[in-house]
N, C-alpha and C positions, 0 to 999 in steps of 0.2 A: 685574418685577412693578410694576404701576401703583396708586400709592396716589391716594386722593383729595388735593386740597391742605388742609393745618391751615389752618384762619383763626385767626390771630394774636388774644390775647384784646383786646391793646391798641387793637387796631383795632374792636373792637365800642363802639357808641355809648354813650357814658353818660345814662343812664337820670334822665331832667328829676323832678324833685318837686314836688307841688304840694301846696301845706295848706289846705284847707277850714278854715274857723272856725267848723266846729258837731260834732259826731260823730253826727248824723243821717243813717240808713245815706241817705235819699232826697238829699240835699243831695251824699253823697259820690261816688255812683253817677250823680247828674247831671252833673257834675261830669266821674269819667272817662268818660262816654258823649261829651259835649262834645267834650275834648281828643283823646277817639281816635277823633273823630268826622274834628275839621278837623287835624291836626298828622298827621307822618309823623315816626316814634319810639317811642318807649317814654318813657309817664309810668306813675309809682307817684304815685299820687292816695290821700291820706291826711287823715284830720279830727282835730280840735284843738278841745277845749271851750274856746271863748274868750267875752270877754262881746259884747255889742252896745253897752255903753254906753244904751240908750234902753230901754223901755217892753216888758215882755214883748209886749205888743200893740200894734206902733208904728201910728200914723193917721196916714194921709196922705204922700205924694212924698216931703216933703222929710226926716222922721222916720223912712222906713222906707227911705231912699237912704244916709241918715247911721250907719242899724244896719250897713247891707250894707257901704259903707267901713269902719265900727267894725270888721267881723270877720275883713278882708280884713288892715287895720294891726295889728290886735291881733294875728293870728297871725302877721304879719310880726318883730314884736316878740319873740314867747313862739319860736319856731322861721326864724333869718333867715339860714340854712345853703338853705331851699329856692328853687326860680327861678320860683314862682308863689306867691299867696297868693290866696283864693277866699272873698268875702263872700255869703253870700245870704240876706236878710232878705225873711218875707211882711208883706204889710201890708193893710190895708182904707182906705176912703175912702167918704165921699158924695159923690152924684151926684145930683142931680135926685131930693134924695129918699131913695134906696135905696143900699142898703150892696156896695160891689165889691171884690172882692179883687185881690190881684196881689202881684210878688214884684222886687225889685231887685236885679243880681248885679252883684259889682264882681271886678275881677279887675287885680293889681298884681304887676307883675315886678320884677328883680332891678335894672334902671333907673329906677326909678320911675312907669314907663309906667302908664297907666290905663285900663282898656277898663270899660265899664259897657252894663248895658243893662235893660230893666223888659219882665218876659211883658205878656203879654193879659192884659186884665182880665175877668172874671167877675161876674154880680149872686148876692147871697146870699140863699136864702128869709126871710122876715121873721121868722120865729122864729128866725135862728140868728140874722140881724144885732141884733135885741132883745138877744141874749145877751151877742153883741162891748160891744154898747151898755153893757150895764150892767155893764162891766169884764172878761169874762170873756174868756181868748183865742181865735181862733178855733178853733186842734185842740180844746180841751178844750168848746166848745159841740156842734161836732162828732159827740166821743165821747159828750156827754150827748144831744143831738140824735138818731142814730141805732144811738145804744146801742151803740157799738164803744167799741176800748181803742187809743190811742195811735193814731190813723189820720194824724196829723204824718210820723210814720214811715213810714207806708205811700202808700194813694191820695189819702190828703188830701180835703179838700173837693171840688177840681176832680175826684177820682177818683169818687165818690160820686154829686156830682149827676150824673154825665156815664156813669154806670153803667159807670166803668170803659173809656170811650171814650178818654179823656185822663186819664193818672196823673200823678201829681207830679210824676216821675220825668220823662218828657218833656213835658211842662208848664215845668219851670224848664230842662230841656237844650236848648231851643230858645235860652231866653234867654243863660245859657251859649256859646252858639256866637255870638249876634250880639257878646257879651261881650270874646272873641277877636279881633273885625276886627281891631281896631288892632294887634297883633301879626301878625295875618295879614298884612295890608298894610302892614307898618310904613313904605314910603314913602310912604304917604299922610298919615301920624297922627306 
């Protein structure tokens, strides 16, 4: 009698971890879309309420690159057992004018490597950039904007204007994967 052959447990891959530093299902889910986008493995992608350190509503590059680092260390910090750590802060900016959004993902290994990257940006209707304007963050002009509840979590503004053409979700998982290079190629970086 022919059995199949056992695969040895030890010989099965240990399964990589990575901690988000939001518990934002869309933050988490971009996230593992990413990693099991470009990696060959098994990651368990998990979120971690950590702070930003900055401004619920960071403005501007360099404010809302320093949140995404904040969230990336600080989960580093709070959980430093795992081999990834996952920042991604949104943020707004002027431009000629008018108010654009965009989001910065920082991503930090168990070497201290650093892969970063920032989506597309976006113009926002002037009644919601009035809103940002006058302190308010952008999900919550959002949900008052178009009368929804918690849409951060869900399609976000990019989901909204774009009628659901582009959700948050892959909206930040592009950025995410360019996020990666430098571990992708790490002879390059």
């Amino acid at each position: 009698m022919s059995f199949p052959k056992r695969k040895n447990i030890q010989d099965q891959q240990r399964q990589n971890l990575v901690i988000v530093g939001s518990r934002n299902p869309v933050k988490i889910s971009c996230t593992d879309g990413g990693f099991h986008q470009v990696f060959e493995g098994t990651y368990l992608v998990e979120g971690l309420n950590v702070s930003s350190n900055i401004e619920a509503q960071p403005i501007g590059d360099e404010q809302t690159f320093k949140g995404a680092l904040n969230r990336a260390n600080n989960s580093k910090m709070v959980f430093p057992e795992a081999d990834f750590w996952v920042g991604i802060e949104g943020g707004v900016e002027k431009f000629q004018g008018e108010m654009a959004a965009f989001a910065w993902v920082v991503i930090v290994d168990k070497k201290g490597k650093i892969g970063k990257a920032k989506t597309s940006l976006f113009f926002l209707p002037k009644a919601i950039a009035d809103m940002v304007e006058a302190g308010m963050e952008l999900g919550d002009a959002d949900d008052e904007f178009f009368k929804r509840e918690n849409s951060k979590e869900k399609d976000g503004a990019v989901g909204i204007l774009t009628k659901g053409a582009l959700d948050r979700k892959n909206y930040y998982q592009q950025a995410v994967i360019l996020a990666l290079i430098p571990f992708l190629k790490e002879e390059l970086y």
